[in-house]
C-alpha positions as CSV (number, residue, x, y, z in Angstrom):
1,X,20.5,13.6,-6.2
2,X,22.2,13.2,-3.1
3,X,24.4,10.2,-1.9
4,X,24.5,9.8,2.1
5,X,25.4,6.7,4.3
6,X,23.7,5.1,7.5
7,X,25.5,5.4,10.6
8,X,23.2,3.5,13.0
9,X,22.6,5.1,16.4
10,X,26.2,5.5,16.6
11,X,27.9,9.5,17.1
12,X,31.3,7.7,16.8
13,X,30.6,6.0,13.6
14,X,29.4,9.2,12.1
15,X,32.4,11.2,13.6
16,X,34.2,8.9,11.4
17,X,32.5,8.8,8.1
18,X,33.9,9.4,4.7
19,X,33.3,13.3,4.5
20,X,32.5,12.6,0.5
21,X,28.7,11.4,1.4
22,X,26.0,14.5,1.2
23,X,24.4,13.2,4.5
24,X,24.3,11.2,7.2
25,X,21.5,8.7,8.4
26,X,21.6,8.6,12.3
27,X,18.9,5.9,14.0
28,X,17.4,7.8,16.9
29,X,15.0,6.6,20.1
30,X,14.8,4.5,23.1
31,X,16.8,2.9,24.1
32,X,20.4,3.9,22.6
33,X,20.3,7.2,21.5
34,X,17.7,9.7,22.9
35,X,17.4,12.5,20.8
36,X,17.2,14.5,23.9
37,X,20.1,13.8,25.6
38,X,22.2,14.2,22.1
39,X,25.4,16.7,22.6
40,X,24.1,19.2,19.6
41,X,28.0,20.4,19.5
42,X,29.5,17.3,19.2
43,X,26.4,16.2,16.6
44,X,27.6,19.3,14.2
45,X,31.3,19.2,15.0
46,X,30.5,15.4,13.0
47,X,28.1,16.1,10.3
48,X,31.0,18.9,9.0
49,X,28.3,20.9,7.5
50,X,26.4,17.3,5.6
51,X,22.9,17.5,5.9
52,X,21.1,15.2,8.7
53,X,18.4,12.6,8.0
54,X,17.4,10.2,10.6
55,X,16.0,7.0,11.4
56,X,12.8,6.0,13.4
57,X,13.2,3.8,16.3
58,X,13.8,0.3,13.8
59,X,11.2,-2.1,16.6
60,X,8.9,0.1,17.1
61,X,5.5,-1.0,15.4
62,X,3.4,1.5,13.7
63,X,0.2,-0.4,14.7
64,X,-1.3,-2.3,17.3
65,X,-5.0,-3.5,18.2
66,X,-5.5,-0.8,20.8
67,X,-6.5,3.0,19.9
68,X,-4.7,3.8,23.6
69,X,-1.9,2.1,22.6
70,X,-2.1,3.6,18.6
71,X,-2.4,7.0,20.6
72,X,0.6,6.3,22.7
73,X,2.6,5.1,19.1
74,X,1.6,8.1,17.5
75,X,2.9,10.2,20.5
76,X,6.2,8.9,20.8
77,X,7.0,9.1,16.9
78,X,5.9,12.8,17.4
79,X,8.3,13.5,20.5
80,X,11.0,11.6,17.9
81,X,9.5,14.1,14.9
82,X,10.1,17.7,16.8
83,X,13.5,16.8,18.2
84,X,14.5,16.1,15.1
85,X,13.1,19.2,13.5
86,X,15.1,20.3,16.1
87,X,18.5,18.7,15.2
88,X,17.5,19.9,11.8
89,X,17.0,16.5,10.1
90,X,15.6,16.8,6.7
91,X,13.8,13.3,6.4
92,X,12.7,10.7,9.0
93,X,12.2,7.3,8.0
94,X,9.5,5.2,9.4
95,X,9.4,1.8,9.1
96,X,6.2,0.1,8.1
97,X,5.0,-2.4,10.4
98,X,1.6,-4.2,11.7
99,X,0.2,-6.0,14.6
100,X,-1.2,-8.3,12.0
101,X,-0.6,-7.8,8.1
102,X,-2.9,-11.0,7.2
103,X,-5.9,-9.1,8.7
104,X,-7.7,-6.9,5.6
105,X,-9.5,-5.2,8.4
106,X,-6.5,-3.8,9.7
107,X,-5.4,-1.9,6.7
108,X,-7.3,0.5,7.5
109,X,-5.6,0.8,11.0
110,X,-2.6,0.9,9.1
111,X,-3.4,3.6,7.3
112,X,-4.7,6.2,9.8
113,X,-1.6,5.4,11.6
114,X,0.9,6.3,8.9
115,X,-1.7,9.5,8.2
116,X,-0.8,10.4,11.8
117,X,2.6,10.1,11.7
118,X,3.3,11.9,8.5
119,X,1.3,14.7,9.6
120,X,3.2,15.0,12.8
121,X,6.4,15.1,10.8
122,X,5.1,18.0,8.5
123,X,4.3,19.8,11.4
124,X,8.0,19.3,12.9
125,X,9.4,20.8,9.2
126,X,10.5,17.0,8.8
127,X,9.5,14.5,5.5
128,X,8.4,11.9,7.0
129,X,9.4,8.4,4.2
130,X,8.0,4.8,5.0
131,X,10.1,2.3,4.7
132,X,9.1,-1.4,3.2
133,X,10.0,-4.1,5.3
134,X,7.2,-6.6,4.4
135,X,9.9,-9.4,4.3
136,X,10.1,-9.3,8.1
137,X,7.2,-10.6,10.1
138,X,5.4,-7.8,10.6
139,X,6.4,-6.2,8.0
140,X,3.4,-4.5,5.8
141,X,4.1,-6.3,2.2
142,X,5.3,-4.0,-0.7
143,X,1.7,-4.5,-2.8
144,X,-0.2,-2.4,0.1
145,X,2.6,-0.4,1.5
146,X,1.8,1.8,-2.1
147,X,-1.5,1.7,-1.7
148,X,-1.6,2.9,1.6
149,X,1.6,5.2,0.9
150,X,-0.5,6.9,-1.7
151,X,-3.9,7.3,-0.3
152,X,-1.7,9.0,2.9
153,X,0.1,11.3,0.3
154,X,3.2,10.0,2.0
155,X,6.5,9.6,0.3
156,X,8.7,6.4,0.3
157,X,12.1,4.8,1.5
158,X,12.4,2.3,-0.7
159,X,14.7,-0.4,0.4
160,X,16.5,-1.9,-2.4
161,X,17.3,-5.5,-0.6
162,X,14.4,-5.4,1.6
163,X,12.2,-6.0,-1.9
164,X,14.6,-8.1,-3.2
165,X,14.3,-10.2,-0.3
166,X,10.6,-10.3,-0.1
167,X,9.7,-11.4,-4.0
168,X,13.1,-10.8,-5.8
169,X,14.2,-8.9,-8.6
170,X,10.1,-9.0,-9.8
171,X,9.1,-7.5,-6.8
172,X,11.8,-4.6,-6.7
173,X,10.7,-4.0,-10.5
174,X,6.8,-4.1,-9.7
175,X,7.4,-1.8,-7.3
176,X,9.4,0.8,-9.2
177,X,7.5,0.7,-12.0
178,X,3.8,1.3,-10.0
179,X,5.4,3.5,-7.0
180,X,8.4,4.9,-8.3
181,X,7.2,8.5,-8.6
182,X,6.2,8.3,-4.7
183,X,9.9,7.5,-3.9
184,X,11.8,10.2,-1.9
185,X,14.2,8.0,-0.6
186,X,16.5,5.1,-1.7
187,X,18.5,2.0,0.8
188,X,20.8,0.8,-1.2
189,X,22.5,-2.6,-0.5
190,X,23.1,-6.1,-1.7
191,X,21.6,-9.5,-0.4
192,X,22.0,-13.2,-1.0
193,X,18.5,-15.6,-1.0
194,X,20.7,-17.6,1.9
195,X,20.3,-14.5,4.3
196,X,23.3,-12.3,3.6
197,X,21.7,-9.1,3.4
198,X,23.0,-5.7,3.6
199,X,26.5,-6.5,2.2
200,X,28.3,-4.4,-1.0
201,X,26.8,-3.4,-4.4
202,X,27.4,-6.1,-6.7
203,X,28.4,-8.7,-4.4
204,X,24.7,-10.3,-4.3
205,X,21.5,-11.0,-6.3
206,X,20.1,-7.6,-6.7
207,X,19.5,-6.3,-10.5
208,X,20.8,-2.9,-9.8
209,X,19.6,-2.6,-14.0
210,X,16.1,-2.7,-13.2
211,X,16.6,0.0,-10.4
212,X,18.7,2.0,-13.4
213,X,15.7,0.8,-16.0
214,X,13.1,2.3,-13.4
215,X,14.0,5.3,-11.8
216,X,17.5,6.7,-14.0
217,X,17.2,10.9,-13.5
218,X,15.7,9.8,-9.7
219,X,16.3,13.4,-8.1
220,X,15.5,12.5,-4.1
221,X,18.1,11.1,-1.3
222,X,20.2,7.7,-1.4
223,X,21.7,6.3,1.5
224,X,23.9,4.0,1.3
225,X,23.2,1.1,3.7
226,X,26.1,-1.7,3.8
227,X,27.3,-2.7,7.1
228,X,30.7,-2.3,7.1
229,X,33.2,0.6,8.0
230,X,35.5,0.3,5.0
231,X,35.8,3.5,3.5
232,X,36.7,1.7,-0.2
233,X,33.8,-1.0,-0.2
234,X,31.6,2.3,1.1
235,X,32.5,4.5,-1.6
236,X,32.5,1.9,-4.2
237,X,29.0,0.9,-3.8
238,X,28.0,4.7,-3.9
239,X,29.9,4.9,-6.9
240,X,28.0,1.9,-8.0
241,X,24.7,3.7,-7.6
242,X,25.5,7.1,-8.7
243,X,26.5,5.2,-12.1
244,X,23.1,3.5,-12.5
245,X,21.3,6.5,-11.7
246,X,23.0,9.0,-13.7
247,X,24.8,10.7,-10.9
248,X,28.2,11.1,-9.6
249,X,29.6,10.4,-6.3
């Protein structure tokens, strides 16, 4: 298992990571950080030989009601995909998203669309992992992201606080326990039912025992995602982790 950390779109803030962390997490796209206009020097001279995953443009919806428009979605997550086959990322999370999650119809839509998009990424070299974020809005809820994630044959970022946060510590369990072996990739972080939300492990709600119950010997990627610089509060939530999963950090 390897233990990484989320850097944002932000070269500086990877420049200046903890070196202990396997990889590094680095949010890519319009309009911040165009993966074409990335310095590849300075990009290696910061990852200090740590591998490379990267994150998916975090607005961009995987879905809307027009095929020209699903086209056009489908083209810019595969413009993403080779440049980072390119930069030589190893994953590429995708965050699973809608037009409209109430309507059954558009499951299907959903579906094709995350088809699409994986297969782009396996023909830039790149895992493609979608990510739940079915407490937001938009967001495709965790009950059909497996489905959907399944029939797709496409592996899963599994967002620790983002279940907790859409049907608590019975939802992050549910989960695990019917989709845990379609997991390839772990956000960890903490939240509070008030809205705090990617803070330190073990300073909120989250039953990191049912994620130890569920998926101990987990051999796939875990990125560390609290917002915060401090090296200590960094570390000791990855320390947190590696305990629960049997790992060390």
């Amino acid at each position: 298992m390897d233990i990484g950390l989320t850097v944002g779109d932000d070269l500086d803030r990877l420049a200046a990571a903890s070196e202990r962390f396997d990889f590094y997490e680095l949010g890519i796209g319009e309009p911040t950080l165009v993966p074409g206009d990335i310095d590849t020097d300075r990009l290696d001279r910061a990852l200090a030989d740590r591998d490379l995953l990267v994150h998916l443009p975090y607005s961009q919806p995987l879905t809307s009601y027009a095929p020209e428009v699903n086209d056009a979605i489908v083209a810019y997550q595969r413009r993403l995909l080779d440049a980072a086959g390119t930069l030589g990322a190893e994953k590429a999370v995708l965050h699973a998203t809608s037009a409209d999650r109430d309507d059954v119809g558009f499951r299907d839509v959903a579906t094709e669309q995350l088809q699409r998009v994986a297969d782009a990424g396996r023909a830039a070299g790149v895992e493609v992992v979608v990510e739940n974020v079915g407490h937001q809005h938009k967001g495709i809820q965790l009950s059909i992201l497996g489905e959907i994630a399944d029939e797709t044959d496409t592996p899963v970022c599994f967002d620790v606080g983002h279940a907790y946060m859409e049907g608590g510590n019975k939802a992050i369990k549910r989960f695990l326990r019917g989709h845990g072996d379609q997991i390839s990739h772990l956000h960890c972080h903490d939240v509070r039912r008030r809205g705090d939300t990617h803070i330190p492990v073990g300073a909120g709600e989250v039953d990191y025992g049912v994620v130890e119950a569920e998926l101990s010997g987990f051999d796939g990627t875990v990125a560390i995602e609290v917002f915060t610089d401090d090296e200590a509060l960094l570390a000791d939530s990855a320390e947190r982790v590696a305990e629960r999963l049997g790992a060390e950090f």
